[in-house]
N, C-alpha and C positions, 0 to 999 in steps of 0.2 A: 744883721750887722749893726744898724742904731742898734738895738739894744745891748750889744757889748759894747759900743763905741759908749753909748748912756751910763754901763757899770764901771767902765775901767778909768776915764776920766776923774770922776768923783773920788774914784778907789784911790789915783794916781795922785791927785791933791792932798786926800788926807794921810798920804805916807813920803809927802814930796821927798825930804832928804832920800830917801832910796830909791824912788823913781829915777833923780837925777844923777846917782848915783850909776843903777842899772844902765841910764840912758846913755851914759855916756862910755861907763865899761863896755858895755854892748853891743861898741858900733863897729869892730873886727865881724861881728854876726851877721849883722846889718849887713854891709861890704858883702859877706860870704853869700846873702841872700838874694843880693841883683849880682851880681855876677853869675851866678849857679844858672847854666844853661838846661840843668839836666830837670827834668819836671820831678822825680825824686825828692830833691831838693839835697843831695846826699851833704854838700859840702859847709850847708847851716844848721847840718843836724852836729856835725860834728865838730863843727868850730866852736860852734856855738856851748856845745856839751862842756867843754872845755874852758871856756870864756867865763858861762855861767859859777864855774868852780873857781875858777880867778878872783871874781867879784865878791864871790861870798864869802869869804871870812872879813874882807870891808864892810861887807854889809849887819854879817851879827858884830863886829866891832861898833858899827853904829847902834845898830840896837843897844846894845848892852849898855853905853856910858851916854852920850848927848845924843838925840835923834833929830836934829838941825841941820840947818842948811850951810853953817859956818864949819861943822865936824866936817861936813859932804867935802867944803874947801878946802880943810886940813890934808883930808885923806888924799887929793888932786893935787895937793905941794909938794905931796910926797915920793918922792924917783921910784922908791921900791914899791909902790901902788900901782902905779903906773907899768913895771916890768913884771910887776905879778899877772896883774889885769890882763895885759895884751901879748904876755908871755905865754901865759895859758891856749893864748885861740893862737898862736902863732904855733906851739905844739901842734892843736888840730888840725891847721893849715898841712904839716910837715905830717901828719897822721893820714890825711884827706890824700896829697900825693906821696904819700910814701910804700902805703900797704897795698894798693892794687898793683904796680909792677913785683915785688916781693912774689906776691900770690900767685900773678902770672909767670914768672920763675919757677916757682916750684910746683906750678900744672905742667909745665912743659917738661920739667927733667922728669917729672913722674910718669908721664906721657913715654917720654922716649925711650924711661927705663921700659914701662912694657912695650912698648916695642922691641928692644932688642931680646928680651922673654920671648916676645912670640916667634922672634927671628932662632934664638938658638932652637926652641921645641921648634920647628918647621922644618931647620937641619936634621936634630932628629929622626923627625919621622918620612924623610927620604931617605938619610942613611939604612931605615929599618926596614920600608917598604921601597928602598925605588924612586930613581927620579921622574917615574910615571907621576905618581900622586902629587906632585908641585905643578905642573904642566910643565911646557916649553919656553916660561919664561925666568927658572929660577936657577939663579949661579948659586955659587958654593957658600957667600957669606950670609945668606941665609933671605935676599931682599931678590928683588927685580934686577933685571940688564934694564938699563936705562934707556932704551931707547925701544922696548918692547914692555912696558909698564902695562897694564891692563886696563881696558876701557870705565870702568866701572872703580876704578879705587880714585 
């Protein structure tokens, strides 16, 4: 830990305009990173992924014409910097809670669609064999009587 704390500082001075630049686009990530209760860390991978891509076309924008501290300024006066910047990690915010309920939607109707698969083959093969082969607790829609459900399901 000193010796990246030793590399990154030195690194961080001799490219300040982009450090402070980074440092400050950054800090939706930041936020994402003490907040994120989950040891994963799922919610500053993903803000963050997004943040980082906000920032950077500021940043080769700096590269490219004055690499200073006064450019850094320019680019922080500017509203569309700013709604790039934190536009971007507010997507992965909206990314981070948006795609896990989706997902659990559509495990559940896939879920239930087999279910109800297993439920018509189950009518099936009592119409063909007999309501022996369901035991004693299967009605005609293809599921359990409700109040004789079987110990083990």
């Amino acid at each position: 830990m000193l010796t990246l704390i030793l590399l990154i500082i030195p690194a961080g001075l001799v490219v300040l305009p982009t450090s402070i630049l980074f440092g400050v686009g950054m800090i939706p990530t930041m936020v994402a990173y003490v907040v994120d209760r989950d040891p994963e860390k799922s919610a500053p991978i993903t803000v963050g992924g997004l943040n980082f891509c906000g920032c950077m076309p500021f940043a080769i924008d700096l590269w490219k014409h004055h690499h200073t501290i006064a450019a850094v300024g320019k680019i922080f006066t500017d509203p569309v910097a700013w709604l790039v910047m934190y536009g971007a990690a507010a997507i992965g915010w909206a990314l981070y809670y948006g795609i896990p309920p989706v997902i659990a939607n559509l495990e559940v109707s896939r879920a239930e669609k087999r279910v109800d698969g297993l439920k018509q083959k189950k009518v099936a093969l009592v119409q063909e064999w007999g309501p022996d082969v369901a035991g004693e607790t299967f009605d005609e829609s293809g599921g359990f009587q409700p109040e004789e459900e079987p110990v083990g399901a």
